[in-house]
N, C-alpha and C positions, 0 to 999 in steps of 0.2 A: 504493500500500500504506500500512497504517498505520504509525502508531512500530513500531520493534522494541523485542527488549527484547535488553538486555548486562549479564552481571553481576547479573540480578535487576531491574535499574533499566527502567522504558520510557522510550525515546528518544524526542526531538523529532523532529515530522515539519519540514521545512526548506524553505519554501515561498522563501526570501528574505526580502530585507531592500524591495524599489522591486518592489510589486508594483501594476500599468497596469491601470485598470477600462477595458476596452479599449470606443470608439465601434465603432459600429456604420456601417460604411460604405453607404450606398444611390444606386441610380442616379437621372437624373431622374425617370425614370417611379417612383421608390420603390419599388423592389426592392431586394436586397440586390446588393450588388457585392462577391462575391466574390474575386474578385481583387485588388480593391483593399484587400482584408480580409486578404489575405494578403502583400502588401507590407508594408500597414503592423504588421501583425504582425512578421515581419521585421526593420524597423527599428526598431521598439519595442525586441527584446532587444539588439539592437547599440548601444543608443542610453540604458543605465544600468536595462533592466525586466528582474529575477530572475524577475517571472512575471505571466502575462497573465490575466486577469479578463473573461473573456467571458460576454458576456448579463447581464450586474448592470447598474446604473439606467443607470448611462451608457451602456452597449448595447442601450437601449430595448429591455430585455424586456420591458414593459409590452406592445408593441405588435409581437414578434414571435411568429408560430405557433411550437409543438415543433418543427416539421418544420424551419422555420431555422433554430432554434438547435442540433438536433443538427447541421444541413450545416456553420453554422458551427463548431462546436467543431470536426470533422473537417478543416473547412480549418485552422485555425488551428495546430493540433495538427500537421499537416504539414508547415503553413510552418517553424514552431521546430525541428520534429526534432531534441528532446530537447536543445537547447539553451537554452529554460526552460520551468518551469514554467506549466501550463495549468489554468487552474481556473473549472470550468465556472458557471455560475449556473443552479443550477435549483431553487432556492427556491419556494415558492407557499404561497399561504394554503387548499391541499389537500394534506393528507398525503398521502393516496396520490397524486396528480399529483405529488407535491415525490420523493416513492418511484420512481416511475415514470423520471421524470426522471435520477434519483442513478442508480440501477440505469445505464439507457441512456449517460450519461458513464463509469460506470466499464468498459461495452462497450468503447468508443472507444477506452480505455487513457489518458485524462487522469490529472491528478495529484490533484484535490483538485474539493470540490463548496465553493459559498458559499450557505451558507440562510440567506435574510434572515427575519425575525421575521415571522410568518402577519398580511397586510397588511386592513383593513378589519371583518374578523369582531371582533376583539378580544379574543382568548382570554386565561384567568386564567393565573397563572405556572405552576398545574398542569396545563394543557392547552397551553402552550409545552412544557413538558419532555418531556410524552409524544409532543409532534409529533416536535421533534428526536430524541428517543429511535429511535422507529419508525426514523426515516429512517437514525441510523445503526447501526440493526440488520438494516436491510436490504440492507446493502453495505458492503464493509470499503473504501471511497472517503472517506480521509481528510476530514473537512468541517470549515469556518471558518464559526462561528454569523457574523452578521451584525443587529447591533443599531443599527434608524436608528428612532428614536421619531415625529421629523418628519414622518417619510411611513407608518409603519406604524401611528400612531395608539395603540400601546401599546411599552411597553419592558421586555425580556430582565433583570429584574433580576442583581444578581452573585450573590446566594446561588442561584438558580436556573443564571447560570453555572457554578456549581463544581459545584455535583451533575452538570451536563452534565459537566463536564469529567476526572468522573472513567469516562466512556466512551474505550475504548481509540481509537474513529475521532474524536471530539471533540476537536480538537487547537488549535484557534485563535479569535478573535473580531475580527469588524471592527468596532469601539468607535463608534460617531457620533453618540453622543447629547451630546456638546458638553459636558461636566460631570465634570469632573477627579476631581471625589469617586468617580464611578460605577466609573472607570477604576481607582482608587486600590484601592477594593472589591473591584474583581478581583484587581488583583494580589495584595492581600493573601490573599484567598480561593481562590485557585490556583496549583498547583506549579508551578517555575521552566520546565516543560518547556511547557505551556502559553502561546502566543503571541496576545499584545497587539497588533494591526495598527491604528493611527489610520485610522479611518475621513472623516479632512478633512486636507489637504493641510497648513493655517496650524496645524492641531494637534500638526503629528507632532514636534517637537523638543520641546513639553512632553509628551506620553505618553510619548516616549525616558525622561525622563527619573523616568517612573514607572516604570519597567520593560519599558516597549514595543518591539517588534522592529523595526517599521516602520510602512512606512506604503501603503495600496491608494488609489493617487491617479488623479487625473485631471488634473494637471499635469506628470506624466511623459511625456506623451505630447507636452507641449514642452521639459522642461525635465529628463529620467530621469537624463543626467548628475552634473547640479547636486545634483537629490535624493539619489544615490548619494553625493555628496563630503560631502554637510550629513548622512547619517546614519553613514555613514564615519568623520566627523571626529569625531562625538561620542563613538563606540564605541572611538575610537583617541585617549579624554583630551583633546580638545581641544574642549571647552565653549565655547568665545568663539570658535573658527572656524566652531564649529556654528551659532551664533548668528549670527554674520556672516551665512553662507547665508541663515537661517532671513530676516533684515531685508531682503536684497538680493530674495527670492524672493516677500515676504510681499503688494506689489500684482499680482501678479501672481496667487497662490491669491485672493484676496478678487474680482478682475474677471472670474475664471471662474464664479465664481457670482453675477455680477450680474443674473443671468436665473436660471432652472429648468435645471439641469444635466440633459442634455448640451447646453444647444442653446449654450451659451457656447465651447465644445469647440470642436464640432463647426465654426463659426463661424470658431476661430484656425487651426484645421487648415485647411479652405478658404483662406485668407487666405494658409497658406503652401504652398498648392498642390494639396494633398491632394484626393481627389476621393473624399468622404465623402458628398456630398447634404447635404438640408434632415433636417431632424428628421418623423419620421410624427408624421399628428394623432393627438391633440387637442395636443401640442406646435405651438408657432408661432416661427417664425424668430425672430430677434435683432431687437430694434426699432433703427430706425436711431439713436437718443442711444445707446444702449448699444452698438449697433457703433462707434460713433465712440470713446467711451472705452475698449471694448477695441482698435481699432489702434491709439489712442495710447498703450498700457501695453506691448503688444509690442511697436512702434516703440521707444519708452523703455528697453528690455532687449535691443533687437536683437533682436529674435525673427522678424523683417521681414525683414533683412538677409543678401540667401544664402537665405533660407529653411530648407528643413532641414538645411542644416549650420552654421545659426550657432549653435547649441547648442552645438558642440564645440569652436566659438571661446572661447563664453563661459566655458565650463567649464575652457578651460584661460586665463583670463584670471583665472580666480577663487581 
């Protein structure tokens, strides 16, 4: 559902603070592995994620049909059983596919849709607003815009933000255009009820500190804990413990994207046991230099060690 309103005022909708753009699990023959999709969904919320992000870049929707991405939301959605948030990605550079889509999640009973900016066509900021428009006129399934310049070749400006934002299901944006100004714009351009989510891991303690909520990461899925304590500490006055995290955790965000995200992921999660698969083409595995510096950045953090419970060592070590 959308914000309510109290008192006249509309309410934030409360996605969390550590929300996991969740991988996409595959078997060898590269199918999807469900099951293994629902484990680690699973331990993701036990493990510091207020909510899961399935099918967005790191879930190679690039390369999954509809038909998996609804199975998977459905699994995923199970595994949680309302113990976090789910929020589907059904984005596209087709409105009505991105419609179709949104509709079909809020079937499902998920919490929230991620529309990434309409990827390769390039539309003007006036044909951005009416894609997102349509989309959330056509289902009252709270939606977080999603602005990555990098990959979509054009960027969601903030004054085109705020006009979105004063749509009652437009309630959020994943920020990752890497450009503090941009960020700044927004905040300044949109009411406090409106949430700022870092869209890069190494970002989220300086967007904290423009007014941002959190952060939609890809290092939660080793490190959610940690992430929870560093945006934790900042929100509870303690700036220099945030910072602490923020240095302790910072080779670790920058070795995840030594390659094209997710295949860096996908890579540390196998390493600690996980049974994720390769990445589907035109994606291609981790080249062996690059594997070698990311086991030695996990080894270096203990992320090796125990495997998936050394998190919880570190976490409470930290």
């Amino acid at each position: 559902m959308a914000s309510g309103v109290v008192d006249g005022e509309r309410q934030p909708v409360n996605f969390g603070r550590v929300l996991t753009a969740m991988v996409t699990p595959f078997t060898p023959e590269g199918e999807i592995n469900y099951e293994e999709a629902a484990r680690l969904a699973d331990y993701l919320v036990t493990h510091g994620s207020d909510g899961l992000v399935v099918c967005g870049t790191t879930g190679e929707s690039p390369t999954l049909s509809w038909q998996e991405e609804y199975e998977l939301f459905r699994v995923v959605r199970d595994a949680v059983a309302g113990r976090a948030k789910v929020i589907a990605g059904t984005g596209s550079n087709s409105t009505r596919e991105a419609i179709e889509a949104t509709k079909k999640a809020a079937q499902l009973g998920l919490d929230g849709s991620l529309q990434v900016v309409p990827y390769y066509n390039k539309p003007t900021q006036a044909g951005l607003y009416e894609h997102f428009k349509a989309i959330a006129q056509a289902s009252d399934l709270p939606i977080m815009l999603y602005n990555i310049p990098g990959r979509t070749g054009v960027s969601l400006q903030p004054e085109t933000v705020a006009q979105l934002a004063e749509m009652e299901t437009i309630v959020a944006i994943k920020e990752a255009s890497g450009i503090m100004d941009v960020v700044s714009e927004i905040r300044r351009l949109t009411p406090s009820r409106f949430s700022i989510y870092s869209g890069d891991d190494s970002l989220t303690l300086p967007i904290l500190s423009l007014g941002g909520r959190g952060v939609v990461s890809v290092a939660s899925h080793l490190v959610g804990l940690q992430l929870q304590e560093l945006i934790q500490s900042y929100h509870r006055g303690q700036p220099e413990q945030a910072l602490a995290h923020h240095l302790r955790l910072l080779p670790l965000f920058k070795v995840l994207f030594i390659e094209t995200n997710p295949v860096p992921i996908k890579a540390a999660l196998e390493m600690q046991g996980w049974q994720v698969g390769r990445v589907r083409p035109p994606l291609a595995p981790l080249q062996a230099s690059s594997l070698q510096v990311l086991r030695q950045v996990l080894q270096g953090m203990g992320l090796l060690d125990g495997a998936q419970g050394s998190e919880q060592k570190a976490a409470k070590a930290s």
